[in-house]
N, C-alpha and C positions, 0 to 999 in steps of 0.2 A: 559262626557263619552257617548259614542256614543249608538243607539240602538245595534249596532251589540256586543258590548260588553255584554249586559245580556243575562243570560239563554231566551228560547224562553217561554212563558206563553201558558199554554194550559188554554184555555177556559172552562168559568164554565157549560157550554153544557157539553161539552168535557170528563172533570171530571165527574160528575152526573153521565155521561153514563159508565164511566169505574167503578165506581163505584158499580153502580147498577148491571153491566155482572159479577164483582168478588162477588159479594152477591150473583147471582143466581148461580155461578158455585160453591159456597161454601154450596149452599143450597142442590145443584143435587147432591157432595162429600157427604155431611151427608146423604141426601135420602139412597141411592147407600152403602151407609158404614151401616144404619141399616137396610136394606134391607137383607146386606151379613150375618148379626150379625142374624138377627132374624131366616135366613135359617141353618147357623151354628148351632145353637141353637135347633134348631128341628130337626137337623139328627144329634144332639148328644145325647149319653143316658147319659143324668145328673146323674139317679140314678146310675146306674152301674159305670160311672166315682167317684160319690162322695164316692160311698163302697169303691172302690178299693183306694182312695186317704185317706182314711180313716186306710187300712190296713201299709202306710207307713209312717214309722216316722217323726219328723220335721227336721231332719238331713236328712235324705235322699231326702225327698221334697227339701230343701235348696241348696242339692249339682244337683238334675236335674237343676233348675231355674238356677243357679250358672254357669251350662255346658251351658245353652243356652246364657247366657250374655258372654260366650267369644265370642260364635259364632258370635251374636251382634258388639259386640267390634273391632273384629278382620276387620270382612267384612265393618263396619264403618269407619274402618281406611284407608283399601281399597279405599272406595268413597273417602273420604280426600285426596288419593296421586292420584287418577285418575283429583280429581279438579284439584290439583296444576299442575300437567302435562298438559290441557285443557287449564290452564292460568287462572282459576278466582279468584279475587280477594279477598277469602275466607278463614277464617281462620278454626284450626281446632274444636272449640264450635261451628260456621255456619256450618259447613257442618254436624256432629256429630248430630246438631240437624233437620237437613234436611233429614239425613237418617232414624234416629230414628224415626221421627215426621209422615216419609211417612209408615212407617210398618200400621198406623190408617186404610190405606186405603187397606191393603191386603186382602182384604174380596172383594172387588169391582171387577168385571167380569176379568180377565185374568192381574186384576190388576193396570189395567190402572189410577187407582187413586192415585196410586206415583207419578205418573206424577206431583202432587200438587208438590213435590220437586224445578223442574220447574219454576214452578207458585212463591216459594219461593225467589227464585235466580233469578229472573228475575224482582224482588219488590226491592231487597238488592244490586242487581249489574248492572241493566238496559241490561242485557245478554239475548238478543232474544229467545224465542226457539229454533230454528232452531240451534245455536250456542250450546244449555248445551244438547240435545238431545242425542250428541254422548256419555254422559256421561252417559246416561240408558243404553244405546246401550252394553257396554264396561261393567258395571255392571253387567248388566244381563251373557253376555255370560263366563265372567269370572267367575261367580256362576255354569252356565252349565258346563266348563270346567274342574272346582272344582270338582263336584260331577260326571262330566265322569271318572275322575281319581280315585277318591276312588271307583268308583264302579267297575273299571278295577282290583284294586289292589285287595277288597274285593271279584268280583268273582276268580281273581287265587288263592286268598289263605283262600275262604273256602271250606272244602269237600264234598258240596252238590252244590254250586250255586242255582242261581235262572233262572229260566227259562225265555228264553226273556232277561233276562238281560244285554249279551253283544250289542245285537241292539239298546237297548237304550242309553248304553254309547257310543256306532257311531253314532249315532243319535243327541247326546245333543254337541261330539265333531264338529259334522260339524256343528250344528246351530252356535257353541261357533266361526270356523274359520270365515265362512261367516259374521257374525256381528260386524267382526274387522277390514276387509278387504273394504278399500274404494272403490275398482274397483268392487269388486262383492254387494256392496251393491250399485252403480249405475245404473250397470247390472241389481240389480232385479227392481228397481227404475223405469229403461227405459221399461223392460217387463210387468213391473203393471200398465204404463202409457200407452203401447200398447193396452193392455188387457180390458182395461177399455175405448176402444174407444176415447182413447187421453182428459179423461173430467176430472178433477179434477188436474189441468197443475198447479198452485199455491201446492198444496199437494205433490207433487211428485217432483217439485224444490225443494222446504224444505227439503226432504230426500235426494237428490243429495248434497244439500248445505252441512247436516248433514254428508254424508258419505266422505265430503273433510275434514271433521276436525278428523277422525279416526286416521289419519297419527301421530297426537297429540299422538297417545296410545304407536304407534312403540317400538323396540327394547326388547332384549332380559332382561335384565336387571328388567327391569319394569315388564315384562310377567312372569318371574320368581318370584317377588316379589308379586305381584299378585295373582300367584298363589299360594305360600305358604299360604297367609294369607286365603285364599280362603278353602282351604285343613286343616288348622289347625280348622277355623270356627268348616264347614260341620263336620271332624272329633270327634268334642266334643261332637255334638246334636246327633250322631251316636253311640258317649261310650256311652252316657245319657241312651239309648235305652236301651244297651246292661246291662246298671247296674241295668236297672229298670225290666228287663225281668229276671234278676237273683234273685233280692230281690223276686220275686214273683216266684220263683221256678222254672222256664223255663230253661232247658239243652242246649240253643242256644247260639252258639261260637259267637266272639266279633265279627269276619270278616264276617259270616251269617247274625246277627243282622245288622250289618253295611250295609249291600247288601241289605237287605229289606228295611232299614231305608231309604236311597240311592234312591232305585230304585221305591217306594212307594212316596218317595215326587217328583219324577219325574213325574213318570205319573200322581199324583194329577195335579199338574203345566202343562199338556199337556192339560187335561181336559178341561182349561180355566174358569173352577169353580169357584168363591170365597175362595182363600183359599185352592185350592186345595178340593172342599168339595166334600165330597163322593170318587172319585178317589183314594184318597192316602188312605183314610181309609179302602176301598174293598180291595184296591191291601195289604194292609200291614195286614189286617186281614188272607185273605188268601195265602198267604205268610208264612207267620208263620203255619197254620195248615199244610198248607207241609210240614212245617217242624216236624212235629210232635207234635207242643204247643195245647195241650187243649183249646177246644173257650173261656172257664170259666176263662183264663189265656188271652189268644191273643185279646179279646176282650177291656175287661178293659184296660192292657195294651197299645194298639193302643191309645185307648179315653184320658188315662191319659198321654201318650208322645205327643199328639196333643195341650192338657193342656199346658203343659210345654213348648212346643215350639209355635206353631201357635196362641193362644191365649195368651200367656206370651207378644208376641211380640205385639199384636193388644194392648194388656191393656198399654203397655209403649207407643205407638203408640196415644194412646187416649191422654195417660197426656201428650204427650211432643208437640201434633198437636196443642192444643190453644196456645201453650207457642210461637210456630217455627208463627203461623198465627198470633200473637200479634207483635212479631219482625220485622216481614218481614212487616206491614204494615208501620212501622214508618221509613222504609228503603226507601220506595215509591216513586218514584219524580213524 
């Protein structure tokens, strides 16, 4: 058998050194993720969280957790049918655990530590960056799309609205079009590359290269399906709110609730916080006192649905990250 018939041998240089750059980037992911964790942690009020979690029973704790694991589920399944469309080679336990595994890193500045997801799929399938990129892309904006629409339906059909709230959902619907759109994500591509005195030419190919494989997302079909499952997600972490603001005596209607819920983890996510931190908790704090909820009530509440959602997700995020980073190594070529 000839040389050209084996795989090609990377060098034990070679190795050592990839080696060593996934140890340091695994180490700056951990920095970065207790970093988020510890500032979470200090602009939350533990005590007034734990009273208030104290006041609900273990059946109603069960069934918020319960709301957010469809949300989970649903939007995981999403990632799953977005892979198979993209083409990769993954089934649906790989990707399940790629999604799951990357919530660890939702604490990390504007997030960018899902990106591990990436770093996963590129261990298990030899899939460049530049290639599964479009796959954040397309996630993302379908969550924006998702929660433009429930907040469109939730301000027509509550009787107060929230203020500001339909510019956000124009807001989150155009970022949701442009990041699905291959010509206009070129377009901003060529004007970032302008803008930037033509320097960073390898960076801004990678985002051209990305925005040619969007065309992968096309048709209606898929965008409809997409968005159901996007819409049914958001909608459960949204009743969550709305059941938890009732156990605790608050007179806020489902579609209200929802609009705050909604519009509150929006602007946390604008913020580019960890987590949303501070952002969604201001806005959903007062949000609700316009609405008339007592702070003694909106308070707790906000703390304890951030519980249920934003730290439910990090904690499954923790267990299932060594599990998805133990897999993905032995995928490695």
């Amino acid at each position: 058998m000839s040389n050209s018939d084996h795989p090609p041998r990377v060098s034990s240089a070679a190795a050592s050194s990839r080696r060593w750059r996934d140890v340091a980037l695994l180490v700056g992911l951990v920095g970065l993720v207790i970093a988020g964790l510890a500032g979470l942690a200090l602009a939350t009020g533990w005590e007034e969280t734990l009273e208030g979690l104290k006041s609900l029973g273990f059946v109603q704790l069960m069934l918020l957790l319960a709301l957010s694991l469809i949300n989970y589920g649903f939007r995981g399944l999403r990632w799953h049918i977005f892979a198979g469309r993209l083409g990769l080679p993954t089934d649906l336990a790989q990707n399940m655990r790629h999604f799951l595994g990357g919530f660890a890193m939702s604490v990390t500045p504007g997030r960018v530590g899902e990106l591990v997801r990436m770093r996963w799929i590129r261990r298990e399938t030899g899939w460049p960056f530049d290639k599964t990129a479009p796959l954040v892309l397309v996630d993302r904006a379908a969550d924006l799309a998702a929660m433009a629409i429930l907040l469109a339906i939730a301000l027509a059909l509550s009787t107060t609205g929230v203020s500001g709230g339909a510019p956000v959902a124009i807001l989150a619907l155009i970022a949701a079009f442009v990041a699905t759109r291959p010509a206009l994500m070129r377009a901003c591509a060529d004007v970032g590359h302008r803008l930037s005195g033509k320097r960073f030419p390898r960076l801004f190919a990678r985002v051209r290269r990305a925005a040619n494989s969007l065309s992968a997302f096309h048709g209606p079909s898929l965008l409809m399906l997409a968005g159901a499952l996007g819409v049914i997600g958001w909608l459960a972490e949204g009743y969550a709110f709305y059941l938890l603001l009732s156990w605790m005596g608050a007179e806020t209607g489902l579609w209200m609730a929802l609009a705050i819920f909604i519009f509150a983890t929006l602007a946390g996510g604008l913020t580019g916080a960890p987590g949303g931190l501070g952002g969604a908790e201001a806005a959903m704090v007062a949000l609700l006192a316009l609405d008339g909820v007592p702070l003694e009530i909106a308070l707790p509440a906000t703390l304890i649905i951030r519980v249920t959602t934003l730290w439910f997700a990090i904690g499954i995020g923790l267990l299932v990250f060594p599990i998805a980073e133990k897999l993905s190594q032995r995928g490695e070529i």
